[in-house]
PyMOL Python script that loads the backbone (N, CA, C, O; Angstrom):
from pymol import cmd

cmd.read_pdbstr("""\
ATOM      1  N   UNK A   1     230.191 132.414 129.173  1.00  0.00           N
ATOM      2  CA  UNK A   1     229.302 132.944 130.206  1.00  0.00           C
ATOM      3  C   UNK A   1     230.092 133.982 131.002  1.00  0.00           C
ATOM      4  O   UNK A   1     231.046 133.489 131.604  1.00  0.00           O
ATOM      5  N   UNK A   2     229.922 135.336 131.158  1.00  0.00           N
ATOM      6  CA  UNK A   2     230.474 136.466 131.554  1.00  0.00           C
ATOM      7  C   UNK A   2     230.146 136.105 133.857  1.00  0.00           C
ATOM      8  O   UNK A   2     229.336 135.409 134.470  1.00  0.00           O
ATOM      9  N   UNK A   3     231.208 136.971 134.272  1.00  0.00           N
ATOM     10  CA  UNK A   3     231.339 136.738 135.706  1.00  0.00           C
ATOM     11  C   UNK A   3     229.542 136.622 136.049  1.00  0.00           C
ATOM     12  O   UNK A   3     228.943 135.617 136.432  1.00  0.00           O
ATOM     13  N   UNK A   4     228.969 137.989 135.768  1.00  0.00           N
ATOM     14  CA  UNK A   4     227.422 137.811 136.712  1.00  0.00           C
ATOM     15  C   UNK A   4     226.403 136.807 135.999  1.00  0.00           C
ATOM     16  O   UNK A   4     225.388 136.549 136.646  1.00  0.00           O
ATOM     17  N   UNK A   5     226.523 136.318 134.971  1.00  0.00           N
ATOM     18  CA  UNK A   5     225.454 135.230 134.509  1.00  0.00           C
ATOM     19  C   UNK A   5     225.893 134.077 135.513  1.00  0.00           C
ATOM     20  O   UNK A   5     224.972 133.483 136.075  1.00  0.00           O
ATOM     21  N   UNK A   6     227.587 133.582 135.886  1.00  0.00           N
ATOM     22  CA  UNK A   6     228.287 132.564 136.754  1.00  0.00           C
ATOM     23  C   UNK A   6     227.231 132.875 138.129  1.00  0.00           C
ATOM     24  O   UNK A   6     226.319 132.269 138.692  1.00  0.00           O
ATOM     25  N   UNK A   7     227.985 134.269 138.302  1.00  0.00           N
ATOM     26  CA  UNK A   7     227.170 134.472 140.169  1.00  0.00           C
ATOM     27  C   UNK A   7     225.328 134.355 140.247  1.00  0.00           C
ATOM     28  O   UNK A   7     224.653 134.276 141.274  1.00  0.00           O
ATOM     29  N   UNK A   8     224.972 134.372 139.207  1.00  0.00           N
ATOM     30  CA  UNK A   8     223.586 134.284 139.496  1.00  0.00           C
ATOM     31  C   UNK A   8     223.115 132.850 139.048  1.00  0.00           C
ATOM     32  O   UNK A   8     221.971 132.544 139.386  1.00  0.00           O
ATOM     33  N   UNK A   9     224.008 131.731 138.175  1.00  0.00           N
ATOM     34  CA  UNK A   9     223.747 130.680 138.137  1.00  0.00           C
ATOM     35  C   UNK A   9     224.185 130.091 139.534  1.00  0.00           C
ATOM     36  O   UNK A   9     223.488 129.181 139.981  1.00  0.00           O
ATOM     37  N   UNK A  10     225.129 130.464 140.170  1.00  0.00           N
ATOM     38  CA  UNK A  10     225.352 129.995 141.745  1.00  0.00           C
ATOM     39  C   UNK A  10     224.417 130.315 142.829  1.00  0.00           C
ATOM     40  O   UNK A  10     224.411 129.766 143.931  1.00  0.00           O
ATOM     41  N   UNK A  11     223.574 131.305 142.407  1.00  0.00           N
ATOM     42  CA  UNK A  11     222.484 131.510 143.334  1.00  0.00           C
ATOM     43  C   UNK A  11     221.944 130.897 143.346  1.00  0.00           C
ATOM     44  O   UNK A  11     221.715 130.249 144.368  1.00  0.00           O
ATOM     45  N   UNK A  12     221.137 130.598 141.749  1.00  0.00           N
ATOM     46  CA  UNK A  12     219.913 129.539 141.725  1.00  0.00           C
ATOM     47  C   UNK A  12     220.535 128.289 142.154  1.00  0.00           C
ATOM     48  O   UNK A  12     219.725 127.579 142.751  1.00  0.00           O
ATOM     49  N   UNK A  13     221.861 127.714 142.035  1.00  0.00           N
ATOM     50  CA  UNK A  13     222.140 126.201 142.545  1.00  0.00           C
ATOM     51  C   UNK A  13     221.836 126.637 144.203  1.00  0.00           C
ATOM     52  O   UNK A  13     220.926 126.101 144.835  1.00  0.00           O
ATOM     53  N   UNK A  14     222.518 127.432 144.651  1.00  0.00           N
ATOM     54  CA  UNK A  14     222.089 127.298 146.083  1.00  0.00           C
ATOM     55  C   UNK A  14     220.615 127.235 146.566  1.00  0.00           C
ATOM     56  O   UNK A  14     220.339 126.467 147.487  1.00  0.00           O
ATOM     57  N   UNK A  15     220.026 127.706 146.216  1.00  0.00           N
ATOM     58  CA  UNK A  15     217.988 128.288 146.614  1.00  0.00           C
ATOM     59  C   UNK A  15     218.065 126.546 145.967  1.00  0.00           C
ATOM     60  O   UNK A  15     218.209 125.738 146.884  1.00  0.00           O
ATOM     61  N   UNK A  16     218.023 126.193 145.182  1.00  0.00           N
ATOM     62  CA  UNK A  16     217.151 124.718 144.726  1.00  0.00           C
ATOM     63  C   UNK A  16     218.110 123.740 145.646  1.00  0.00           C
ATOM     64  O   UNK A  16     217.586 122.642 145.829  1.00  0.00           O
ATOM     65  N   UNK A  17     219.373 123.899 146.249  1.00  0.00           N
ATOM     66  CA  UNK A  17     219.673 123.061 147.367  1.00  0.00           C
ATOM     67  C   UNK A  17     219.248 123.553 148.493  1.00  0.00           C
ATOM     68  O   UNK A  17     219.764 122.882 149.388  1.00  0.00           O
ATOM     69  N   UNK A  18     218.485 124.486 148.991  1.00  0.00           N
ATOM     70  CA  UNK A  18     218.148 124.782 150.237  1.00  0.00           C
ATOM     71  C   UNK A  18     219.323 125.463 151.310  1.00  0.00           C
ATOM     72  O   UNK A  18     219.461 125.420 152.533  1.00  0.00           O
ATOM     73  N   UNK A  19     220.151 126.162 150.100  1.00  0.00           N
ATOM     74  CA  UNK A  19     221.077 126.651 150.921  1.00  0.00           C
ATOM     75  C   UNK A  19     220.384 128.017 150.950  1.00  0.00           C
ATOM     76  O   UNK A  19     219.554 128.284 150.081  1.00  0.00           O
ATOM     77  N   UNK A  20     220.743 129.033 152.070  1.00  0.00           N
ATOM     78  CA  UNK A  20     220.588 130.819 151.851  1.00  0.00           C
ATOM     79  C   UNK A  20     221.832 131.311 152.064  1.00  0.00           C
ATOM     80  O   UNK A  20     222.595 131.124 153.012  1.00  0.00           O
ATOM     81  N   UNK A  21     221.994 132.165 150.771  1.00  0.00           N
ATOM     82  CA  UNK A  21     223.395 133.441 150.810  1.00  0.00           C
ATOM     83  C   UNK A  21     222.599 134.226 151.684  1.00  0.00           C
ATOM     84  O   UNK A  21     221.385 134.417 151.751  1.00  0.00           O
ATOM     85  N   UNK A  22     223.398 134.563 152.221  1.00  0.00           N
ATOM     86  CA  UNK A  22     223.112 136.094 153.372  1.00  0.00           C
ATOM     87  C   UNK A  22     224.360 136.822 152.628  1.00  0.00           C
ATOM     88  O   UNK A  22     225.499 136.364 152.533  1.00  0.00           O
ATOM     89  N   UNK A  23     223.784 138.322 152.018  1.00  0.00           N
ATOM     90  CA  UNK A  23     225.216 139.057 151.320  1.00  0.00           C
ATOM     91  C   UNK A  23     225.243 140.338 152.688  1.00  0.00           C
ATOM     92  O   UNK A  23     224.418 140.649 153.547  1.00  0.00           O
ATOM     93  N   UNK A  24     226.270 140.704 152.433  1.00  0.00           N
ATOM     94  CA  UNK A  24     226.704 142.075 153.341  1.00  0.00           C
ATOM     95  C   UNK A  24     227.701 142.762 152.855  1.00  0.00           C
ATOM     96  O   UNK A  24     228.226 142.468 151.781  1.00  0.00           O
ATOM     97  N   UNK A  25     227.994 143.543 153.436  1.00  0.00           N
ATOM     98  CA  UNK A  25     229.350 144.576 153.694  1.00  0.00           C
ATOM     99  C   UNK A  25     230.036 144.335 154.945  1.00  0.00           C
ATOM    100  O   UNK A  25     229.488 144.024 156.003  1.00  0.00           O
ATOM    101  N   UNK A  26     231.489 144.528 154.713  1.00  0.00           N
ATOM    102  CA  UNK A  26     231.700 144.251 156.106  1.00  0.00           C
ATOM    103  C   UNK A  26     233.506 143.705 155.878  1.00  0.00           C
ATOM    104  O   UNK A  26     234.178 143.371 154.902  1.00  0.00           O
ATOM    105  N   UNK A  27     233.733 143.831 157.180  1.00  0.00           N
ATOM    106  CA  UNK A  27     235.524 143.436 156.781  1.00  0.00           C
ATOM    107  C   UNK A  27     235.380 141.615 157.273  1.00  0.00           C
ATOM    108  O   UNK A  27     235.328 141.177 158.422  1.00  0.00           O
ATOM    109  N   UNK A  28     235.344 140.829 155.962  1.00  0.00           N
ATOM    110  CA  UNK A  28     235.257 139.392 156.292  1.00  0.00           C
ATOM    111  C   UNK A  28     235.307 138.861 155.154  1.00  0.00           C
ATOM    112  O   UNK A  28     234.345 139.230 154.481  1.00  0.00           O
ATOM    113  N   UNK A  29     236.048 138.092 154.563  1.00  0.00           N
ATOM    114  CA  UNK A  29     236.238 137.256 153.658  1.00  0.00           C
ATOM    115  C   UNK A  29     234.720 136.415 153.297  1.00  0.00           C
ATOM    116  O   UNK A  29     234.419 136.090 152.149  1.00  0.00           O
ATOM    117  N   UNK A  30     234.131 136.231 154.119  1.00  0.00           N
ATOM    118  CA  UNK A  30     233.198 135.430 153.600  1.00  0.00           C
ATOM    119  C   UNK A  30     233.108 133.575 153.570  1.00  0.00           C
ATOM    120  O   UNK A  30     234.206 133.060 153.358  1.00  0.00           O
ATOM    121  N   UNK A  31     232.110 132.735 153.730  1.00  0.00           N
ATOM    122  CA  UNK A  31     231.991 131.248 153.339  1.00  0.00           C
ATOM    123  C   UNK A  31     230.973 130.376 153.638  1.00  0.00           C
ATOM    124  O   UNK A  31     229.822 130.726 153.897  1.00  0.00           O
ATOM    125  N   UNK A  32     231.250 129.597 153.616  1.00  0.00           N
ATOM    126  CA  UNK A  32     230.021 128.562 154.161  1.00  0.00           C
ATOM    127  C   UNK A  32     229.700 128.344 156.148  1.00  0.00           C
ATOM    128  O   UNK A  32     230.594 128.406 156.991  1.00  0.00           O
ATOM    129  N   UNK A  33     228.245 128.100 156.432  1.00  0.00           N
ATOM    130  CA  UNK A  33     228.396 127.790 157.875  1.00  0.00           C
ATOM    131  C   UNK A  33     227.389 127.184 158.165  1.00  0.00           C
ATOM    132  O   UNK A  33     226.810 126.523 157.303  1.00  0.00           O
ATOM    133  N   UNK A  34     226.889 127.265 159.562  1.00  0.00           N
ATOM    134  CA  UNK A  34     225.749 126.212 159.873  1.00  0.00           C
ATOM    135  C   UNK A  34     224.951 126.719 160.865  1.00  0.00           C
ATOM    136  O   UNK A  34     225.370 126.464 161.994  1.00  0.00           O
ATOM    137  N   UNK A  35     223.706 127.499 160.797  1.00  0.00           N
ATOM    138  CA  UNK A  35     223.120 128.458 161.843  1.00  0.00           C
ATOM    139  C   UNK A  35     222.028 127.269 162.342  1.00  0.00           C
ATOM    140  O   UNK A  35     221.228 126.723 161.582  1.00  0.00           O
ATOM    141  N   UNK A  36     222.167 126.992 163.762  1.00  0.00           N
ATOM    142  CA  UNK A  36     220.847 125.788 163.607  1.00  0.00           C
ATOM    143  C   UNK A  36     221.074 124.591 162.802  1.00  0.00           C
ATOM    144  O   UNK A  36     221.953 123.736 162.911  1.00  0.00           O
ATOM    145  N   UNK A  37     220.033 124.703 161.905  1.00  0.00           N
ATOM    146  CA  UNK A  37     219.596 123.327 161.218  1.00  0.00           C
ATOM    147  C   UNK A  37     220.091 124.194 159.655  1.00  0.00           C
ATOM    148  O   UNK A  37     220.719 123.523 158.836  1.00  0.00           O
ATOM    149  N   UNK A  38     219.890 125.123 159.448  1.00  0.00           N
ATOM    150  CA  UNK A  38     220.459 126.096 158.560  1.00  0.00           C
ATOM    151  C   UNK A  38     221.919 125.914 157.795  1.00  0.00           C
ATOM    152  O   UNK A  38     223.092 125.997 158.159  1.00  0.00           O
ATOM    153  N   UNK A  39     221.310 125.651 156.670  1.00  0.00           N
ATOM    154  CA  UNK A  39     222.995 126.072 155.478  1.00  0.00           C
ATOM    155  C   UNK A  39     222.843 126.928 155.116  1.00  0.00           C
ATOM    156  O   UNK A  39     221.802 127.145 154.495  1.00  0.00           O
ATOM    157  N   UNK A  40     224.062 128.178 155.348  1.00  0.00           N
ATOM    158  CA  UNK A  40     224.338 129.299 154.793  1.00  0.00           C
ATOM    159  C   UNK A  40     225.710 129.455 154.694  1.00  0.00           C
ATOM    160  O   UNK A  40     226.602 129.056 155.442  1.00  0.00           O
ATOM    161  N   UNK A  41     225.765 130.247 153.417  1.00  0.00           N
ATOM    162  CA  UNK A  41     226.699 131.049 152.786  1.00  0.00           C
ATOM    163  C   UNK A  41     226.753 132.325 152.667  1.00  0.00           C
ATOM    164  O   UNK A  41     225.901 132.839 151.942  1.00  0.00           O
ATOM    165  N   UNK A  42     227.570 133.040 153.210  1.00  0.00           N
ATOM    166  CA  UNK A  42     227.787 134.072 153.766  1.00  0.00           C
ATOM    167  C   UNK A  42     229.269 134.885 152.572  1.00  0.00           C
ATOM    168  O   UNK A  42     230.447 134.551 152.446  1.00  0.00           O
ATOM    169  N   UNK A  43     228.241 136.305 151.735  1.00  0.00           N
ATOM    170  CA  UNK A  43     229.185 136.577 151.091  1.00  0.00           C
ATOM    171  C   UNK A  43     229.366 138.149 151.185  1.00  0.00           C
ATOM    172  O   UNK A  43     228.344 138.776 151.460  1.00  0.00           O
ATOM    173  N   UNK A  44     229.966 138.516 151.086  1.00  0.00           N
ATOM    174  CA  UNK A  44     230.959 140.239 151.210  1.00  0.00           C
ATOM    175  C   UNK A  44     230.601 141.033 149.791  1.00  0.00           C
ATOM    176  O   UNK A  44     231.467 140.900 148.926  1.00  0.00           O
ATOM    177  N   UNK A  45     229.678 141.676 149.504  1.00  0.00           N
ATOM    178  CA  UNK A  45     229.480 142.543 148.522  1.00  0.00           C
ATOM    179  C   UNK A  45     230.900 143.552 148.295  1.00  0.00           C
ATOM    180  O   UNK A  45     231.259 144.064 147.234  1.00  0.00           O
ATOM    181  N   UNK A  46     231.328 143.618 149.156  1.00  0.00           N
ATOM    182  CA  UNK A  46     232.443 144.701 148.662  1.00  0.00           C
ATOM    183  C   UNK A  46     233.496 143.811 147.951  1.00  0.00           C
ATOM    184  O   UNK A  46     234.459 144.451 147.530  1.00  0.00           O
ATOM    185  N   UNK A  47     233.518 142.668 147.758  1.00  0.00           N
ATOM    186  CA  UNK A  47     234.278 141.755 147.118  1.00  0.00           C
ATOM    187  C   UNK A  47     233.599 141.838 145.600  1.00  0.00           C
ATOM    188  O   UNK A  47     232.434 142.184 145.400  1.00  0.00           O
ATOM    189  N   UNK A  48     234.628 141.421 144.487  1.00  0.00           N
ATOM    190  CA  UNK A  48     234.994 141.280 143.238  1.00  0.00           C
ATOM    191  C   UNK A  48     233.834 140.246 143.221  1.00  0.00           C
ATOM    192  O   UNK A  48     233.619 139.474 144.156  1.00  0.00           O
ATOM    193  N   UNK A  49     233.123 140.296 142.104  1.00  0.00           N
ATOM    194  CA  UNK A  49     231.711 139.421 141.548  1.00  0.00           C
ATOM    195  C   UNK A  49     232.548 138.590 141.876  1.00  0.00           C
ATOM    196  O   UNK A  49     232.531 138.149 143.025  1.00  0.00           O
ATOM    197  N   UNK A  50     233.647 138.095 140.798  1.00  0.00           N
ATOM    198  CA  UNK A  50     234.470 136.807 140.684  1.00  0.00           C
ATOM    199  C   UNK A  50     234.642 136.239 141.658  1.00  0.00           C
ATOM    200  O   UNK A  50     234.257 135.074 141.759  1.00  0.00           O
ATOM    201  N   UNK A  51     235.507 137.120 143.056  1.00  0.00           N
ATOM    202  CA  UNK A  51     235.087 136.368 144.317  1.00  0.00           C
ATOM    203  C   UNK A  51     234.027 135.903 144.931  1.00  0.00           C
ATOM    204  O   UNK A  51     233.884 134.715 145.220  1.00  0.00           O
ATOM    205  N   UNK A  52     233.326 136.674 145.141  1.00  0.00           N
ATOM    206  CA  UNK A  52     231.621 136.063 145.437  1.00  0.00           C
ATOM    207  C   UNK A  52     231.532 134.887 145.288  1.00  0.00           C
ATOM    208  O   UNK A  52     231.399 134.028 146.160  1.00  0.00           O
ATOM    209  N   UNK A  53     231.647 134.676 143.374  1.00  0.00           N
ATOM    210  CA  UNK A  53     231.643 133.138 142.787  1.00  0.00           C
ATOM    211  C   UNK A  53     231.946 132.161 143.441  1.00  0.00           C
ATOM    212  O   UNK A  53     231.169 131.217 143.582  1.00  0.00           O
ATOM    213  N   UNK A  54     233.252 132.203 144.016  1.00  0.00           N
ATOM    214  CA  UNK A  54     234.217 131.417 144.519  1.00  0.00           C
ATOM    215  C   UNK A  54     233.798 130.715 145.603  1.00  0.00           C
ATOM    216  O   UNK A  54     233.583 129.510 145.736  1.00  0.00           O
ATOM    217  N   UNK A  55     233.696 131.784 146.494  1.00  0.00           N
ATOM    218  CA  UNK A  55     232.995 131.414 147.943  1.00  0.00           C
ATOM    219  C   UNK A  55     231.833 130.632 148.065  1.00  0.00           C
ATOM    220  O   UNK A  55     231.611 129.718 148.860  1.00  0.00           O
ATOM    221  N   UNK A  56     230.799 131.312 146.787  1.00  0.00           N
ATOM    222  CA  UNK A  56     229.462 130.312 146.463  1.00  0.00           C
ATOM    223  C   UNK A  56     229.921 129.001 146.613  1.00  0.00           C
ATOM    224  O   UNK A  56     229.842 128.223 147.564  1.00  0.00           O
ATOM    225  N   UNK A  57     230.508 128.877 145.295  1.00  0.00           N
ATOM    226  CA  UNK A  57     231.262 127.847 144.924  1.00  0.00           C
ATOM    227  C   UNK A  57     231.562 126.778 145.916  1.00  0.00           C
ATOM    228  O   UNK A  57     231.062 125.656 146.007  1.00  0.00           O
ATOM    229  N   UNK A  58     232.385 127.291 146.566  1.00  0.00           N
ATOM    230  CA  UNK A  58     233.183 126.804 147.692  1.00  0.00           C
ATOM    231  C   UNK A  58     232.066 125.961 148.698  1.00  0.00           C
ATOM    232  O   UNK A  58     231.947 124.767 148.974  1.00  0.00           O
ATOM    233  N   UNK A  59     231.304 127.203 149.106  1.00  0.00           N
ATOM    234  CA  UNK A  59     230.264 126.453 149.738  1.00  0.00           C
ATOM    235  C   UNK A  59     229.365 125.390 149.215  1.00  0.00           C
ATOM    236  O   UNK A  59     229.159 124.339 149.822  1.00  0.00           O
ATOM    237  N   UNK A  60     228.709 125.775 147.786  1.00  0.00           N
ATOM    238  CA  UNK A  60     228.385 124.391 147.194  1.00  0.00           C
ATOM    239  C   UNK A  60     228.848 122.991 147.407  1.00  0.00           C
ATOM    240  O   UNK A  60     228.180 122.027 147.782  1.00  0.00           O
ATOM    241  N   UNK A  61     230.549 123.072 146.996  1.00  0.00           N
ATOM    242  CA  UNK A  61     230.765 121.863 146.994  1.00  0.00           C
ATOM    243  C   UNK A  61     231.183 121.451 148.332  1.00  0.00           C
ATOM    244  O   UNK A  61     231.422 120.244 148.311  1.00  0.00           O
ATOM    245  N   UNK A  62     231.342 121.888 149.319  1.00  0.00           N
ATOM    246  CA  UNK A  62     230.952 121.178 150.947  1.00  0.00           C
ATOM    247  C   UNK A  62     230.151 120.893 150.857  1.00  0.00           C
ATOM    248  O   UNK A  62     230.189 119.763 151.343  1.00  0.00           O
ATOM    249  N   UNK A  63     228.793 121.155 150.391  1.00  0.00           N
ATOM    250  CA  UNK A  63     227.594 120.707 150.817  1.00  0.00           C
ATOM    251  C   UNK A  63     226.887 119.393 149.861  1.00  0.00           C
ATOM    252  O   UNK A  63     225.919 118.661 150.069  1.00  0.00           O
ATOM    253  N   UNK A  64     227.895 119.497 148.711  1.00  0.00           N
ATOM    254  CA  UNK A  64     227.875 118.689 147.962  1.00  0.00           C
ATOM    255  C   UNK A  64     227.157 118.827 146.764  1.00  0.00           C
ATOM    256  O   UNK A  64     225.993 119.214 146.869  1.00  0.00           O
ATOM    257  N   UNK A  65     227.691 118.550 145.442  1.00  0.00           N
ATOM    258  CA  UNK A  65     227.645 118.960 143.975  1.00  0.00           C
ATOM    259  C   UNK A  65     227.230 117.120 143.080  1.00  0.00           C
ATOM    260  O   UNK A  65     226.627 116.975 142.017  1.00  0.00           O
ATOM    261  N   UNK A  66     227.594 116.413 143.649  1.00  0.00           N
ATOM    262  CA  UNK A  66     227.311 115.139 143.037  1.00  0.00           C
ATOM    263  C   UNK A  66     225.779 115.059 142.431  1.00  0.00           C
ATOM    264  O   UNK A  66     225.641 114.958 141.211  1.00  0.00           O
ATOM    265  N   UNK A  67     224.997 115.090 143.023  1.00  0.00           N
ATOM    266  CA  UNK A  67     223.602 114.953 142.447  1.00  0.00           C
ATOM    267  C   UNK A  67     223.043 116.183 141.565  1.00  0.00           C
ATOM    268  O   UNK A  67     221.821 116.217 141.422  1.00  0.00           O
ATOM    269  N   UNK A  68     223.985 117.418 140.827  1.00  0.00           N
ATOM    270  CA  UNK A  68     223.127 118.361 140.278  1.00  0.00           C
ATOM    271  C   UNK A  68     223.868 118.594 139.091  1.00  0.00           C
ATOM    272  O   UNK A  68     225.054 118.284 138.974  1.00  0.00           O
ATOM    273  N   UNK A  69     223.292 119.052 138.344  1.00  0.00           N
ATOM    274  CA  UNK A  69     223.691 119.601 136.704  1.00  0.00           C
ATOM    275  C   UNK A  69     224.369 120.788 137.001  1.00  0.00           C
ATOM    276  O   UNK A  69     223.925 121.793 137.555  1.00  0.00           O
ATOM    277  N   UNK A  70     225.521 120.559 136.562  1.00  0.00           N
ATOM    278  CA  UNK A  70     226.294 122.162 136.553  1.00  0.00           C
ATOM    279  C   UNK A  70     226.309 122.418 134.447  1.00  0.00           C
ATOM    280  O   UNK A  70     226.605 121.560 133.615  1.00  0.00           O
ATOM    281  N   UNK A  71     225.910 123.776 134.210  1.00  0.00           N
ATOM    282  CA  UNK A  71     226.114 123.966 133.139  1.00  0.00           C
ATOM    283  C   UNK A  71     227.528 123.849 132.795  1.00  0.00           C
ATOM    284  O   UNK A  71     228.096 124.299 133.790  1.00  0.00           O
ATOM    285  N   UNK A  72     228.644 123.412 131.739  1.00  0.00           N
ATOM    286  CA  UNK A  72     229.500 122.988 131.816  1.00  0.00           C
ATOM    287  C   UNK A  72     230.620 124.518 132.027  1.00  0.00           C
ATOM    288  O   UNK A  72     231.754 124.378 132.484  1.00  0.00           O
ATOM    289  N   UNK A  73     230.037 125.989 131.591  1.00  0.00           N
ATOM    290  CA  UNK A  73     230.991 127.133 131.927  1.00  0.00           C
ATOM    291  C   UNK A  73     230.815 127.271 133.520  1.00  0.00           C
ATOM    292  O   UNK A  73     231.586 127.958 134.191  1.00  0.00           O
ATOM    293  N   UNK A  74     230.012 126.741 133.926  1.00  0.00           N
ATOM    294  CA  UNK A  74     229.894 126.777 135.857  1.00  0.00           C
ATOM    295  C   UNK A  74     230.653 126.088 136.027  1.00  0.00           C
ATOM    296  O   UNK A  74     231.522 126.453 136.819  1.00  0.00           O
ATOM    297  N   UNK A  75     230.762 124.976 135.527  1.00  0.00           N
ATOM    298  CA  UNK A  75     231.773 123.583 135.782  1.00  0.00           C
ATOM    299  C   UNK A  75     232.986 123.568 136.219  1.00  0.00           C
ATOM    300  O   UNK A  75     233.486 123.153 137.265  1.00  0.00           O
ATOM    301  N   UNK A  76     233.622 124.332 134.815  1.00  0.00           N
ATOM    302  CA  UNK A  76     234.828 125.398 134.425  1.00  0.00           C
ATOM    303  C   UNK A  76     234.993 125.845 135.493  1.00  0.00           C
ATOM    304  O   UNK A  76     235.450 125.127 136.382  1.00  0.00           O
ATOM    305  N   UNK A  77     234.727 126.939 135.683  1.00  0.00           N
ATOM    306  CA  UNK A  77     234.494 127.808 136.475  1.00  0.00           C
ATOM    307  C   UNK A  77     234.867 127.972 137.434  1.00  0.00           C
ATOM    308  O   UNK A  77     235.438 128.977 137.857  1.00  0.00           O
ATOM    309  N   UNK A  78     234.402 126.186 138.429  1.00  0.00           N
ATOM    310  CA  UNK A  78     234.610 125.612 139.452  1.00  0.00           C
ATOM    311  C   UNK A  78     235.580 124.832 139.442  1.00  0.00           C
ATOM    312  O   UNK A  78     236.256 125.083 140.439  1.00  0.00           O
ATOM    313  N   UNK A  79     236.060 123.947 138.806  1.00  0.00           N
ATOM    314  CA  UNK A  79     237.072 123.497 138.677  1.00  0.00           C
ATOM    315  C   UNK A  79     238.337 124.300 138.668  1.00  0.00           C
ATOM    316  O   UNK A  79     239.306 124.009 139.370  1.00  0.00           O
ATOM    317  N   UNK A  80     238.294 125.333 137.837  1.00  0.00           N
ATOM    318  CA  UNK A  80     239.387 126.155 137.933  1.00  0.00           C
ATOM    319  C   UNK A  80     239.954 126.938 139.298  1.00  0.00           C
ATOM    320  O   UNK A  80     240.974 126.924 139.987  1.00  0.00           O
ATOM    321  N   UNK A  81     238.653 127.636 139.266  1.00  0.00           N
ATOM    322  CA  UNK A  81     239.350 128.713 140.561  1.00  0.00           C
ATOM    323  C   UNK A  81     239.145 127.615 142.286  1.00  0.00           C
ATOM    324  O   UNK A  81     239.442 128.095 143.381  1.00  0.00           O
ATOM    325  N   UNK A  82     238.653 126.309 142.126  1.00  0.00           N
ATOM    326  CA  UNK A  82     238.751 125.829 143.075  1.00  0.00           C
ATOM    327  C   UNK A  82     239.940 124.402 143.498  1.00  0.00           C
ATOM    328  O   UNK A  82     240.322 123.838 144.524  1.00  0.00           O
ATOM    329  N   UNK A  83     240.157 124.306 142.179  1.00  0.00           N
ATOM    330  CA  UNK A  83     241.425 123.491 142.169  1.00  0.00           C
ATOM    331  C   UNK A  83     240.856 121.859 142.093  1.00  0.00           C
ATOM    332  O   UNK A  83     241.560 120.881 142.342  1.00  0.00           O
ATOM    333  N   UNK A  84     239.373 121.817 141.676  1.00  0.00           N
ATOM    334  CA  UNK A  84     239.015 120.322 141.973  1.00  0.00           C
ATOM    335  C   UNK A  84     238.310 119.884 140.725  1.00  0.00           C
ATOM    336  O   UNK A  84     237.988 120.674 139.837  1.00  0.00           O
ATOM    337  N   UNK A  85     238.149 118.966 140.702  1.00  0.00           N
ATOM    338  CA  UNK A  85     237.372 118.123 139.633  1.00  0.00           C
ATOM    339  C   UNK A  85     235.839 117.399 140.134  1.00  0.00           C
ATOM    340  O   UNK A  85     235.768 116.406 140.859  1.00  0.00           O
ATOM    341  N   UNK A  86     234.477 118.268 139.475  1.00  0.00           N
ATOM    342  CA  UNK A  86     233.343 117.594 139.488  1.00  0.00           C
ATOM    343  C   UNK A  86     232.588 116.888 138.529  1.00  0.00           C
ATOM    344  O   UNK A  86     231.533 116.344 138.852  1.00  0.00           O
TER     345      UNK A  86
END
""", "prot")
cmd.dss("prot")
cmd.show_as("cartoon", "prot")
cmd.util.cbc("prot")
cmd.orient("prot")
């Protein structure tokens, strides 16, 4: 599975958990937060697809990954560049 099939399978996990990416430009690394009652993930277009991923990522599994199907190259994916096991 090539970087943007990853970043757009991280989209759809977020929208079916009720999370919203808000993307931008802007000098900020990017991550997860809590506006209100609101989960969002907050990501930096001027960043590397691959990063994007990450941050998705990242935010996913704070919010928690236990109850959902990760295709197993998302899995990868996540495990790798995040250093954890789901």
């Amino acid at each position: 599975m090539n970087s943007e099939k990853i970043l757009e399978y991280l989209l759809g996990m977020a929208e079916k958990m009720g999370i919203r990416v808000v993307k931008g430009k802007g000098d900020f690394n990017g991550g997860n937060c809590r506006i209100k009652e609101d989960k969002v993930i907050v990501v930096n277009n001027l960043k590397p697809i691959e990063y994007q991923s990450k941050i998705i990522a990242e935010g996913l599994t704070s919010y928690g990954l236990a109850d959902h199907y990760i295709v197993p190259a998302v899995r990868t994916f996540i495990e790798e560049n995040l250093n954890i096991n789901i």
